[in-house]
N, C-alpha and C positions, 0 to 999 in steps of 0.2 A: 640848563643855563650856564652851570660853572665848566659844561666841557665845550660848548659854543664861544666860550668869553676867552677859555683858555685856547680853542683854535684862531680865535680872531688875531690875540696876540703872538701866536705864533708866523700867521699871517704876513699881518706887521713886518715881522722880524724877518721874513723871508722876502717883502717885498722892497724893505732897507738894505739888504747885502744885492738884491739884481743891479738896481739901480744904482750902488756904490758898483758894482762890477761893471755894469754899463758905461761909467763915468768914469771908470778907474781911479775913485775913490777908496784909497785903501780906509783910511779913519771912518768911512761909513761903512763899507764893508763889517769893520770890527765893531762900532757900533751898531750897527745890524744882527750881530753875532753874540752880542752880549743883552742885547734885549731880550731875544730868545732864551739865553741862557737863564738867565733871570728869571724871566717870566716861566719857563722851568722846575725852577728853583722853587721860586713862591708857591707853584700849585703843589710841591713835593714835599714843605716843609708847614702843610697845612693838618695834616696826621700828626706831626710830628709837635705842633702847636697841643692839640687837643689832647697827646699824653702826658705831653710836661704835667697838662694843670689839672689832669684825671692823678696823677703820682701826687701834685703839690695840695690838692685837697684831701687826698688820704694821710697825709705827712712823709710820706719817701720819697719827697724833694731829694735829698742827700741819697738815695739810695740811684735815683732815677739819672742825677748826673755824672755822678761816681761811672756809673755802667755805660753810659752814654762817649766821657772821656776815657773812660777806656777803650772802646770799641775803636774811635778814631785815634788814639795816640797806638795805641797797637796795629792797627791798619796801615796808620802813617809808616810805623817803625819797622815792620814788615815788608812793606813797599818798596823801603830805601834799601832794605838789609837786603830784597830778592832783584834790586834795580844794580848794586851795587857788583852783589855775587856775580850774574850774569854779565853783568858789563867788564868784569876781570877776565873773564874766562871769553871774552868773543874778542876782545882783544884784538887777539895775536889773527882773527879772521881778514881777509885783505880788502881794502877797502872798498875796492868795487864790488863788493860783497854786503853795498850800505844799507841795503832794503832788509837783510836778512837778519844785520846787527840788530838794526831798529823794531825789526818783528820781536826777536826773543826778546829785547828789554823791557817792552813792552807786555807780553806776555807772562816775564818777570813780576813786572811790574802789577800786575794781578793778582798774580799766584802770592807774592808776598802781601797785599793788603786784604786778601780774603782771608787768609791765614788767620793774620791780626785779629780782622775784625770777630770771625770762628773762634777763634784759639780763648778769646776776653779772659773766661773762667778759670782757665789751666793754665794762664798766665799770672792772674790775680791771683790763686793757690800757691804759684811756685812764690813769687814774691814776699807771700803773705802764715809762707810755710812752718810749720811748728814741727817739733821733735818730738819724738814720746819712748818711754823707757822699753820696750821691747824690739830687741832684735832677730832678725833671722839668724838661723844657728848655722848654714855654711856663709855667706859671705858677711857679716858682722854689720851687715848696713839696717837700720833701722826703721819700723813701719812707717812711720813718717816721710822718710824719703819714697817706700812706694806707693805710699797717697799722695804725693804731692810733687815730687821730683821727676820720678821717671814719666808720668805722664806729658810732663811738660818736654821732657829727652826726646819722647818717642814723637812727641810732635813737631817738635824742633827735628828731628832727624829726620821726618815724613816734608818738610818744608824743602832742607838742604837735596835729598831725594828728586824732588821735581826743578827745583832750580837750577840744580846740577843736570840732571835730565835734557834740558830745556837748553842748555848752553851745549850740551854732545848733540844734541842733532841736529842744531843753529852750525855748529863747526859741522858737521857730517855732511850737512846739507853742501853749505859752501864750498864743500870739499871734491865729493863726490857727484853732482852735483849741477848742470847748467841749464839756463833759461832762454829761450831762443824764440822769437815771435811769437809767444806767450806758450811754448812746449815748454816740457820739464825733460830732460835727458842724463838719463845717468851716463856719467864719462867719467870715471877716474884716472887720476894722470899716472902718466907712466914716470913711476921711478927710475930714470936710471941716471939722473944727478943728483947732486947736492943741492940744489936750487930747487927742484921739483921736489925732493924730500922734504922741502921746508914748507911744504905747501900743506902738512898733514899734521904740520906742527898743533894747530889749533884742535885738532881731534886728539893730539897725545896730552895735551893741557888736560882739555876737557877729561876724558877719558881717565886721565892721574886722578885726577879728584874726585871723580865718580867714585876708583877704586879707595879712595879716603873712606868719603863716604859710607861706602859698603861694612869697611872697616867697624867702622866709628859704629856700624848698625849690629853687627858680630858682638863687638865689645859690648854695645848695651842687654844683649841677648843675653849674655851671663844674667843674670837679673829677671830676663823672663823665663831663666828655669826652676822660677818658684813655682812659676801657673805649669809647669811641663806636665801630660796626661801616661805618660810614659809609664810602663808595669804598673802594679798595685796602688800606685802613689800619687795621689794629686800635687804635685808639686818636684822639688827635687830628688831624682832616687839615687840609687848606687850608679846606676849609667851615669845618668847627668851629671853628680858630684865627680867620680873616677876618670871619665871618658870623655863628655860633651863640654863640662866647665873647664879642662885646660885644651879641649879642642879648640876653642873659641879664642884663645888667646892665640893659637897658633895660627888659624886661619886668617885672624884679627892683622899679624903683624907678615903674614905671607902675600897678603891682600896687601898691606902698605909698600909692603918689598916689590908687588909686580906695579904697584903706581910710581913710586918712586923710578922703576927702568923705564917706564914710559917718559917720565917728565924728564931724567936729565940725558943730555944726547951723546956725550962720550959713553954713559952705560949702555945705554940704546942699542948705540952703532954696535958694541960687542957681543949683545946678544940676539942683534940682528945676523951678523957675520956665524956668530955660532948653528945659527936656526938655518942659514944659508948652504951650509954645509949639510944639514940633513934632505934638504929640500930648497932648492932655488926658491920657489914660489913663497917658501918661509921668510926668507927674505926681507922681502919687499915689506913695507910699512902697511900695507892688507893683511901683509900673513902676521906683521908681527903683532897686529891687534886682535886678530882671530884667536890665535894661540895665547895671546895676554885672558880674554875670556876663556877658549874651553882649560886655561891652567886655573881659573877662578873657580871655574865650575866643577871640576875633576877634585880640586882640592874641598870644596865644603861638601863633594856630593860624600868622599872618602872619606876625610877625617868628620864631618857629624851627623852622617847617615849610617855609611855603610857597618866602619868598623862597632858605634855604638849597639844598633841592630844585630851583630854579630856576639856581642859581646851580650846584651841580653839575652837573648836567645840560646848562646851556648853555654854562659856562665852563671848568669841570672836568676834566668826562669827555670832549672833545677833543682835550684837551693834561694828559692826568692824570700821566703819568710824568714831566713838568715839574714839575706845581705838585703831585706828592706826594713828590717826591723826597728832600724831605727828612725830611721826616714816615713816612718808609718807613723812614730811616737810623734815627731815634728808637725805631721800632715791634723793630725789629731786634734794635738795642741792648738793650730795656728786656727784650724777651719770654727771650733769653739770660738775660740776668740772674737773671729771674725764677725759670727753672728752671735755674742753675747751669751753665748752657751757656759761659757768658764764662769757665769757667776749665779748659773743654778743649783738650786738647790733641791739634792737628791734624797728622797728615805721612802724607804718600804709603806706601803698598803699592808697591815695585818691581815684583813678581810676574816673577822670573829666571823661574822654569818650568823650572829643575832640579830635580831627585830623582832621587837613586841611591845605591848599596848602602851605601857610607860616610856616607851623611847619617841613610840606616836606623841603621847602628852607631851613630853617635853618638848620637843619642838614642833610646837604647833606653826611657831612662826615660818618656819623654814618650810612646814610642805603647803602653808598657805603662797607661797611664791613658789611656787614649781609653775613651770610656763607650760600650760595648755593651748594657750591659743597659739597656732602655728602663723608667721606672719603674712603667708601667701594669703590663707582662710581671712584673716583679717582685716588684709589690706580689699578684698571684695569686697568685705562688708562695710568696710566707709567708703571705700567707692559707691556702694548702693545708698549708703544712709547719709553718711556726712559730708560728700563733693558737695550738695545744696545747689550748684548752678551749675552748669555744662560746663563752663568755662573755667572750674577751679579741678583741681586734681592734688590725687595721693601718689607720689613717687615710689615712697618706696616704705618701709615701717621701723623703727629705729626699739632699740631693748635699752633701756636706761635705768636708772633707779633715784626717787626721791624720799626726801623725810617728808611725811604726809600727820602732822601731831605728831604723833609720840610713835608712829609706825613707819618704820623703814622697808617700803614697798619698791618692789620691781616692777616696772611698766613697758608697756608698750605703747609709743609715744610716731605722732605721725604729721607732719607739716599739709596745710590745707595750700596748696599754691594755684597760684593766675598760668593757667598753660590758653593762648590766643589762639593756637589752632585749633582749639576745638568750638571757636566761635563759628558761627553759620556764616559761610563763604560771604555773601552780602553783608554783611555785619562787620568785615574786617577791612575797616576803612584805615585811611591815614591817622584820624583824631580818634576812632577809638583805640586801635592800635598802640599810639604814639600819648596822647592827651588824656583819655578818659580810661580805658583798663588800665591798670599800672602796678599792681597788686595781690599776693593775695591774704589768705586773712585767718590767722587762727592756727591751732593745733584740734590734733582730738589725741586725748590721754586715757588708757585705759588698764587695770594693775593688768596681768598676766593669766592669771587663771579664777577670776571672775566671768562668770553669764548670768544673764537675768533668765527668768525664766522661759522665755522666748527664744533661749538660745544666742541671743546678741550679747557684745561686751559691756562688762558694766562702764559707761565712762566716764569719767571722774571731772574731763575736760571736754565738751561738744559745744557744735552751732556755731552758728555767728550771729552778731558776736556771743564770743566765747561765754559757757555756762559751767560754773565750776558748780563743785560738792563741798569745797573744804575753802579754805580760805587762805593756804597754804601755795594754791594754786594761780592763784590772781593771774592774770595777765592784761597787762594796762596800755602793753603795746602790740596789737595782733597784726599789725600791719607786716607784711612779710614781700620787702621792694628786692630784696636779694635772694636767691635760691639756687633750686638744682635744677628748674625748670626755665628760670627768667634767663631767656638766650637772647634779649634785643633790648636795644636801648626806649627809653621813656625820657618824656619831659614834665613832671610835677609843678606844681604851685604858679599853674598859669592859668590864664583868663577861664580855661574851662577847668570847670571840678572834676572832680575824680571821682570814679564810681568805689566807694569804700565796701559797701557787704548791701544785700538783697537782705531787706525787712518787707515779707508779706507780699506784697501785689507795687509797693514803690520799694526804691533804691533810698541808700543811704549815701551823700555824697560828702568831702574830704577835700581841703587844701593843704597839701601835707607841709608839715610843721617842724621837720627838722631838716639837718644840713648835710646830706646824704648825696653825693652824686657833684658836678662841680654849674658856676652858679653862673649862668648868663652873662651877666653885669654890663651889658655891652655889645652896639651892632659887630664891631670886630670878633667876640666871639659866636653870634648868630651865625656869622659869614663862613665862619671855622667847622662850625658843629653842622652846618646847612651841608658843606663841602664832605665832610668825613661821614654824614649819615643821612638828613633826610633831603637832600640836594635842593630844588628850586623849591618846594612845595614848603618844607621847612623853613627855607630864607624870607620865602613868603607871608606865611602864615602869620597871623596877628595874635593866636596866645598865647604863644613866650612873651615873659616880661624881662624887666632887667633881673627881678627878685626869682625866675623861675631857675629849676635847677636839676643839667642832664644827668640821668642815669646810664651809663655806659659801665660794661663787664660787670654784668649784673650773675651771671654764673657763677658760683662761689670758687668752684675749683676752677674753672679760669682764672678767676681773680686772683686767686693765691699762687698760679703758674707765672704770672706776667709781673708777680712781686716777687716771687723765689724760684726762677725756671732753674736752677741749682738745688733744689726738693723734688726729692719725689711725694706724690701726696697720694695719701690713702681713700681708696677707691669706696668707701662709705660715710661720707659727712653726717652726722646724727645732729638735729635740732634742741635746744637745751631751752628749759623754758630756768630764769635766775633773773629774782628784782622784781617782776613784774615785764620783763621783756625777752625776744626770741633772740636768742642766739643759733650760730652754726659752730660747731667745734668739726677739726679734721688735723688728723695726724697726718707729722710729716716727717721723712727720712731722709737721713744723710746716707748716702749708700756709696763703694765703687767697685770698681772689679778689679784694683790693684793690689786688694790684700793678695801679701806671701803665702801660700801653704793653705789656702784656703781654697776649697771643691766649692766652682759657681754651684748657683741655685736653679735647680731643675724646676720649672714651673706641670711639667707632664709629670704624671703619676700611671701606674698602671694597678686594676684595681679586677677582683674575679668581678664578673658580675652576671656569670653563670653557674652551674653547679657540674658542668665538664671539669671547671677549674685553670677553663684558658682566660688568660689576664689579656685586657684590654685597655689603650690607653684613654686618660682622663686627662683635662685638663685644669691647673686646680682654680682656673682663671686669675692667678697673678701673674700675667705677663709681663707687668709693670718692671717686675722685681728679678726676672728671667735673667740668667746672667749673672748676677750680682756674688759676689763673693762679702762683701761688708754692709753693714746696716746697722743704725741704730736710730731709735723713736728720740730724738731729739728734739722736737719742737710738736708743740702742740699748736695750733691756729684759729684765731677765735673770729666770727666774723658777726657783727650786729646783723641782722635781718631787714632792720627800719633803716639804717644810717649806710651799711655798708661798710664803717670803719672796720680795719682789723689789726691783729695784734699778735703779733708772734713771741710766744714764750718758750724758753730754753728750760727742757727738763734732763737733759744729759752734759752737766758740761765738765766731765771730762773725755768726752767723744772729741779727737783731735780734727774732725771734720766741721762740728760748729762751732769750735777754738777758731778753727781759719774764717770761715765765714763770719764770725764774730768780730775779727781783725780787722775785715773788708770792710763791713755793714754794722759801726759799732754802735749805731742809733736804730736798727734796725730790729733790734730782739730786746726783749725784756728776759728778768728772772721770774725762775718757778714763782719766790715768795712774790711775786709783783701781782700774781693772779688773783683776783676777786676768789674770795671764799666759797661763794656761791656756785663759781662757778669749778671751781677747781676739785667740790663736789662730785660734779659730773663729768669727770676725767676719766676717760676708761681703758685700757689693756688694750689695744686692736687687734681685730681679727687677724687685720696682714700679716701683722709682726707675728703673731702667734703661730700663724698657718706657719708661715717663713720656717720659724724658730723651729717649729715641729716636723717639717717635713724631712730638715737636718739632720734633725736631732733622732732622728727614725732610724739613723744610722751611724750619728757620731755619737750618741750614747754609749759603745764602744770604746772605754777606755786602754782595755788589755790590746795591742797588738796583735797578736796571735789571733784572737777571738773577732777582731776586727777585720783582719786578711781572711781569715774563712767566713766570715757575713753570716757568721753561727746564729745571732743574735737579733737578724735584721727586723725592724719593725714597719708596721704602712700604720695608714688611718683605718678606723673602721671604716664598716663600710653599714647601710641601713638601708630597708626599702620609704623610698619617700617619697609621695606622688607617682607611686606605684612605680617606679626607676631604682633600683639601684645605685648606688653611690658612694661615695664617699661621705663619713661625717663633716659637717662643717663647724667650726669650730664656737661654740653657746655659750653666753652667758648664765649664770646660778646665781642665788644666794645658795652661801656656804659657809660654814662656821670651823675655823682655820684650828686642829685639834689646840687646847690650850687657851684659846678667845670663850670670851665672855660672850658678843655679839655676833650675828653673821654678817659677812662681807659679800659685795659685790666681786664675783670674779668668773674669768671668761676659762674653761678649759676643752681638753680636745682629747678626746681616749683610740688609744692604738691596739693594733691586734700582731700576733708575731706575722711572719711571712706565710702565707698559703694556709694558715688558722684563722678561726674566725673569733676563737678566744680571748679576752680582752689581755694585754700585759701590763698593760701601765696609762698613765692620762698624765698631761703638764697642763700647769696653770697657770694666767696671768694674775696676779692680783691688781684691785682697783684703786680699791680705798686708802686716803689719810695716810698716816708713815708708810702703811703697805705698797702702796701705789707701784708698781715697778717689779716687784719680785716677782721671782719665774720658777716654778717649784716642778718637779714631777716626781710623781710617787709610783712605785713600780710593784706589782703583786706577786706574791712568793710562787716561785715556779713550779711547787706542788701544787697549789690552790688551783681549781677550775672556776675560772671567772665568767660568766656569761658576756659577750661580746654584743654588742646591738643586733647585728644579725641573726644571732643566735635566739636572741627575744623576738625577733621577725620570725622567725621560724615556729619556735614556740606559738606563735600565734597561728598561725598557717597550721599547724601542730592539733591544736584545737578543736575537735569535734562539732561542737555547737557553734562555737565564734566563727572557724571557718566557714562552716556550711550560713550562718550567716549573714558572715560578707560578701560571700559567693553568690546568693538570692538577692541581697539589694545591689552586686551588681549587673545582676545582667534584667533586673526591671527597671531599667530607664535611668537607671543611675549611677553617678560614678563614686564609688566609694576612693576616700582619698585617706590616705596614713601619714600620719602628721611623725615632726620628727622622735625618733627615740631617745628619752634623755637617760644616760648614765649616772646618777646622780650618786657622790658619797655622802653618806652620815654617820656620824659616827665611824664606827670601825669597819660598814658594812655598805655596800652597791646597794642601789633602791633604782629600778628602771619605770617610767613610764611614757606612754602611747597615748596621744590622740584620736580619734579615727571619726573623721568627717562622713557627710552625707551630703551629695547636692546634686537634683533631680535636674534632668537636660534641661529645662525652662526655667530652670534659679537661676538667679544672678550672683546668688552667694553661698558656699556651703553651711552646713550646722550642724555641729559639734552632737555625733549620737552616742559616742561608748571614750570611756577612759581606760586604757589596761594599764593595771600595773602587774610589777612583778620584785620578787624579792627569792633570790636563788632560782631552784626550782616551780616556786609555789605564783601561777600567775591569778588574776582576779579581772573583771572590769565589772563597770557598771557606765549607768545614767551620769553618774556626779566622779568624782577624783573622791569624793568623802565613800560612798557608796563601794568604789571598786577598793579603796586602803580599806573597808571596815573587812572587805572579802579574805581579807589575808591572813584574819584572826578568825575564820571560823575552822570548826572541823571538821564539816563536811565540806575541802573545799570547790569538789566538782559539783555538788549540789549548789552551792552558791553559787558558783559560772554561769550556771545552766539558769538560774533565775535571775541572773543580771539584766540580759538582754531585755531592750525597755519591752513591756508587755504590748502598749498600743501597736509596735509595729509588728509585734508578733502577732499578734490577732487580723491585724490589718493583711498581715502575708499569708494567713492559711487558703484566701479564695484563689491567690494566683499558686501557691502550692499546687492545688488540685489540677489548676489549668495543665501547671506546667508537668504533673503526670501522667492526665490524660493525652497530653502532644507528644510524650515520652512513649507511652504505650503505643499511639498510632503512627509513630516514624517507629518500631519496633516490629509491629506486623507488615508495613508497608517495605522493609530492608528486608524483612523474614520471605515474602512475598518474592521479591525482585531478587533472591538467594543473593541479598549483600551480607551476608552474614558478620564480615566486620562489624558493618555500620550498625547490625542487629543487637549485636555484642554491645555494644559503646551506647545504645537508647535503652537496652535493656538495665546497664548502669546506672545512666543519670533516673531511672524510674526509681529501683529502688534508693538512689540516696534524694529522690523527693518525696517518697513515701514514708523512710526514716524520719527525713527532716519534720515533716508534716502529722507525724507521730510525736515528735518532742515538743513542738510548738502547741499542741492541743492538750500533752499534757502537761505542760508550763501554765497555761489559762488554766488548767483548773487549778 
């Protein structure tokens, strides 16, 4: 209906200007012209209606118009500044040349209001720019100005660029140039007066200013030789400092020198007359702009290609750890800084390689949270058990921790969400779509390495509605209108109820009761919301009320891109249960890529994942962050689940990037202390930041120079088999008790291995918790010590006689065994690693948890329980204890297919023996005896 109503009226509009044409009516003509326009207008400023007061019910009213006048006054001032430029410069074009002025100004006229309206951010920074006490050590200009300044230069330069552009070949055209019964014909005139040389005037204008231009872009290049890749150095080396930073000045003021003979005409004429003498053809005002270019081009190809390349090359790269040594110390410094490396804090791992019984006692707490359940395994299992309806789903599984009494447990915590696609094609009408789903409901919380005996999680938080254990847990609001899955808008608290949660064989229904989403009030807004989302059907429809109220950007991290698309946001939102209600927490970064001296961030890794030892790339999936030279976890983002409100808290403020933003948007951030207690509990370290920080630091750990230029020292991530792949580690949450604390803390760490070793060298850490929150530690193990690496525990297990052979038997009987990941865990003074290892038969829906390995040094153990396989590590027999780990039931249960899968070993043995395949005779003859071994150990375990 609204594009029928909007064709009718444009109609109208069309049939008011014939009939004023008909009539030669100019006044109806233009009101004919203006009603369309209008009417235009109104259907385009009907989106535009329905953000205002989606921003003015969330409270960034002020945030919404702020960015809104900027776009247009920057647009405008762009417009005028690109109308104005071009129009100086076409000028001197002749007038019968009207059609051509009027194209480039127009075109102008473009280029400078998209600018504006593109630029908002980098214009709003420069204005709103701040200073900070660090300078770069060759040009003395401060990081502040390359956060803020030059960005806005290079974009301003990229404007004048095209504008200038736009006006040389508006002159070029007119010049060179004629239009003839609608042909194009290149003619350029013949020079050979003064009156026909004035004709080229408007290309030597243009063309002056381009060479400005160019200049003005040389000039700023001094400046981009902090980012230069040039030898050893990310940023400025001994070339660039010696060679390219006063080349630039020269090519800078040789480039003005050749604009300058183009623009004035007594210089001209002289070095027209000079060029003359070499070459007639030079001459002429063709040759003298040809030659004005290849002298442009000859000179930067010379002075900041050739010679610098030469000079590397022959002076340089001989004696480079001399003359980069100290451009190395710079590169070092700056690239720290840039990702927050300069304010870690370094100290040695001892690694004693004690563990025994009283070090078990004593921290009971700490291996009671060692995380067993692997989140893929888990997230199956409430997909089987706790989704409850088709139509709800588990995203993804979040690692948290709360005070539970008097116990400070680690969990694993998981949102129950409303996903409509999985509703039954018929089922997915307009009103349940829109009216009646609209929600979904619940958490499920379960600690970390609890099973019931069944092998399921013990959960602390299930069902719907929600069933706690503790009372610590409460949740009073399980309604969950905002999420990672809610990607469509809803209309609540209208004529039809809501379906709130499935009780038994009926429904539970809901008129929701808070002020979440923005509210009716009015056929004006029906008309608004009908137009931007559910068109006729919705303007229609009878159960919206005035009191009813949309939910639009109901996806969290949309909703927090379309309030801070100057964030970047971290690509794991965790749900926090705090009060008795759901929240969403998501960190977010100030990042840019104009820090000095700082090496972008490589989001590829390259990782063995064979035992040839050829390295393959990985990707560490932060492409978000690809690029980036600066970063810092500035703001934390909190989003209610029921209401949608949200809140952005400042946890870095001396980061001169949410300074400036803070300038902008000073109603728009809150402080740390402004944060609910509750909630600032569950404030965690990010993976991002972590991975980030560590993938750098794999290499800027590198203080010494020397030892940096040869990559003596380089480190990667481990690397683990996980889901039977190879990989990299990713970077895990722990409790950990910080040497010297009283308590254990929440904190996320990530362990690396040297280069082409599998050995582990070192692990950083975020911390979580209280004062700690923030600090970034890494501990580094004495270069004598042999540290087991997670792989190397992978191996070890593969290693294993018994274990191996079998996980080898379950799986090739119907089942996929799965290896959960390997945790490096410190205690005390000493590495503690353990292993999950899954079971689940092609017709599961979800695996179950059959053996725990641990390990400690050399000495590994599993069993049935994580209690069972730790008590392994204290006996002294401890291959006798391995070998009676494995649960008995399955071992009994595999003796019958043992026998089978001997006897099929023997008869593809005589049947290759037969057919003289004798390879294949060879390789059945194998697997016989190690199922007859195997089948010998399993019988005597049973007894």
């Amino acid at each position: 209906m609204y594009t029928i109503l909007l064709f009718i009226l444009l109609s109208i509009a069309v049939v008011i200007v014939y009939f004023g044409y008909q009539k030669g009516k100019t006044t109806q003509i233009v009101l004919g012209i203006l009603f369309g326009v209008v009417s235009g207008i109104f259907f385009g400023l009907l989106d535009f209606w329905g953000e205002m007061w989606w921003f003015d019910a969330l409270g960034f009213t002020g945030r919404f118009w702020k960015v809104i006048f900027a776009k247009i006054g920057f647009a405008a001032l762009g417009a005028a500044f690109g109308g104005v430029v071009v129009y100086g410069l076409t000028l001197a074009i002749p007038k019968e040349k009207k059609r051509t002025r009027i194209a480039s100004r127009l075109v102008a006229l473009f280029i400078g209001g998209n600018w504006g309206a593109a630029s908002w951010d980098t214009l709003l920074k420069f204005f709103n720019r701040v200073s900070t006490d660090v300078k770069d050590p060759i040009l003395g200009a401060d990081t502040g100005f390359y956060l803020f300044s030059l960005p806005f230069y290079d974009s301003l330069y990229n404007l004048f660029f095209l504008l200038v552009l736009v006006a040389l070949l508006a002159s070029g055209f007119s010049v060179f140039f004629r239009v003839r019964s609608g042909n194009i014909d290149f003619e350029p005139p013949e020079a050979v007066t003064d009156q026909v040389r004035d004709l080229y005037r408007p290309v030597f204008i243009s063309g002056a200013v381009f060479l400005f231009v160019l200049a003005w872009g040389k000039y700023l290049n001094r400046f981009h030789l902090m980012y230069s890749s040039w030898g050893a150095v990310t940023g400025a080396g001994w070339t660039d400092v010696h060679l390219r930073l006063p080349a630039y000045w020269v090519v800078s003021l040789l480039t003005v020198l050749l604009g300058i003979i183009l623009i004035l005409t007594p210089l001209r004429k002289r070095v027209q007359s000079s060029l003359s003498r070499i070459s007639p053809a030079l001459g002429n005002p063709m040759g003298l702009l040809a030659s004005a270019g290849i002298a442009v081009a000859s000179i930067w190809f010379v002075a900041l290609l050739l010679l610098p390349s030469f000079f590397q090359w022959l002076r340089v790269e001989p004696n480079e750890i001399t003359f980069e040594k100290p451009y190395i110390e710079h590169d070092i410094r700056f690239a720290r800084r840039g990702f927050r490396l300069h304010e870690i804090e370094e100290r040695e791992f001892p690694v004693s390689g004690n563990f025994n019984r009283q070090m078990m006692e004593e921290n009971k707490n700490f291996f009671a949270n060692i995380r067993l359940w692997d989140w893929r395994a888990l997230d199956a299992v409430y997909k089987q058990f706790q989704e409850i309806r088709l139509y709800y789903e588990f995203k993804d599984v979040d690692i948290d921790r709360y005070t539970i009494g008097d116990d400070y447990r680690q969990v694993m915590v998981s949102a129950r969400e409303l996903q409509l696609s999985n509703l039954p094609e018929e089922s997915q009408t307009f009103v349940n779509e829109r009216f009646k789903y609209t929600h979904g409901n619940g958490i499920t919380l379960t600690p970390v390495s609890e099973f019931t005996p069944e092998g399921l999680p013990n959960l602390l938080v299930k069902d719907i509605p929600p069933k706690i254990t503790h009372k610590d847990l409460k949740v009073e609001k399980p309604q969950i209108y905002y999420g990672e899955l809610t990607d469509s808008y809803v209309v609540v608290n209208t004529e039809e109820e809501e379906l709130d949660y499935p009780s038994g064989e009926k429904n539970v229904y809901i008129h929701y009761p808070g002020k979440g989403g923005v509210q009716m009030k009015n056929l004006w807004r029906k008309l608004v919301f009908g137009w931007k989302f559910g068109g006729t059907r919705f303007l229609l429809s009878g159960y919206p009320t005035q009191k009813s109220r949309v939910m639009f950007h109901r996806d969290i991290e949309e909703r927090v891109n379309i309030l801070a698309p100057f964030l970047r946001f971290d690509e794991d939102p965790y749900i926090v249960l705090a009060n008795g209600e759901l929240y969403w927490i998501i960190d977010g970064y100030t990042t840019s890529t104009y820090y000095p001296y700082s090496e972008p961030f490589s989001s590829t890794e390259k990782i063995q994942r064979k035992r040839t030892g050829r390295r393959l790339p990985f990707s560490s999936g932060r492409g978000k962050l690809h690029g980036i030279n600066y970063i810092r976890n500035s703001v934390k983002t909190v989003i209610n689940a029921f209401d949608g409100s949200v809140d952005f808290y400042m946890f870095e403020t001396d980061d001169p990037m949410i300074r400036v933003w803070n300038k902008i948007f000073p109603d728009m951030f809150k402080k740390k202390q402004d944060m609910p207690k509750e909630l600032f509990a569950h404030v965690r370290y990010p993976a991002d930041m972590l991975l980030t920080q560590g993938l750098v630091y794999a290499k800027y750990h590198m203080t010494d120079p020397t030892v940096f230029y040869n990559q003596e020292d380089l480190w990667i991530r481990a690397t683990e088999k996980y889901y039977n792949e190879v990989q990299p580690v990713q970077p895990y949450y722990i409790m950990w008790e910080l040497p010297g604390a009283d308590e254990p803390e929440f904190v996320l760490i990530l362990p690396f291995t040297p280069k082409n070793r599998q050995v582990m060298i070192g692990w950083i850490a975020g911390m979580c918790d209280g004062n700690n929150y923030g600090r970034f530690l890494a501990y580094k193990f004495p270069k004598e010590k042999r540290v087991l690496g997670p792989q190397q525990v992978e191996t070890k297990i593969d290693q294993d006689r018994f274990l191996s052979g079998q996980l080898t038997l379950w799986d090739q009987r119907g089942s996929n065994v799965i290896r959960g990941n390997v945790l490096a865990i410190p205690i005390a003074k000493t590495l503690f690693y353990v292993e999950p290892i899954y079971l689940q038969a092609e017709t599961a829906a979800y695996p179950e948890l059959r053996l725990v390995v641990v390990m400690h040094n050399d000495n590994l153990s599993y069993g049935n329980t994580f209690d069972e396989a730790l008590e392994g590590l204290f006996k002294e027999d401890s291959a006798q204890v391995r070998d009676k780990k494995i649960p008995a039931g399955v071992a009994k249960a595999s003796v019958q297919s043992l026998i089978q899968k001997a006897n099929d070993a023997f008869e593809n043995y005589l049947d290759h023996l037969g057919g003289k395949r004798f390879d294949e005779a060879s390789k059945a003859l194998k697997t016989l005896q190690q199922m007859l071994e195997q089948l010998a150990h399993d019988v005597q375990s049973a007894k």
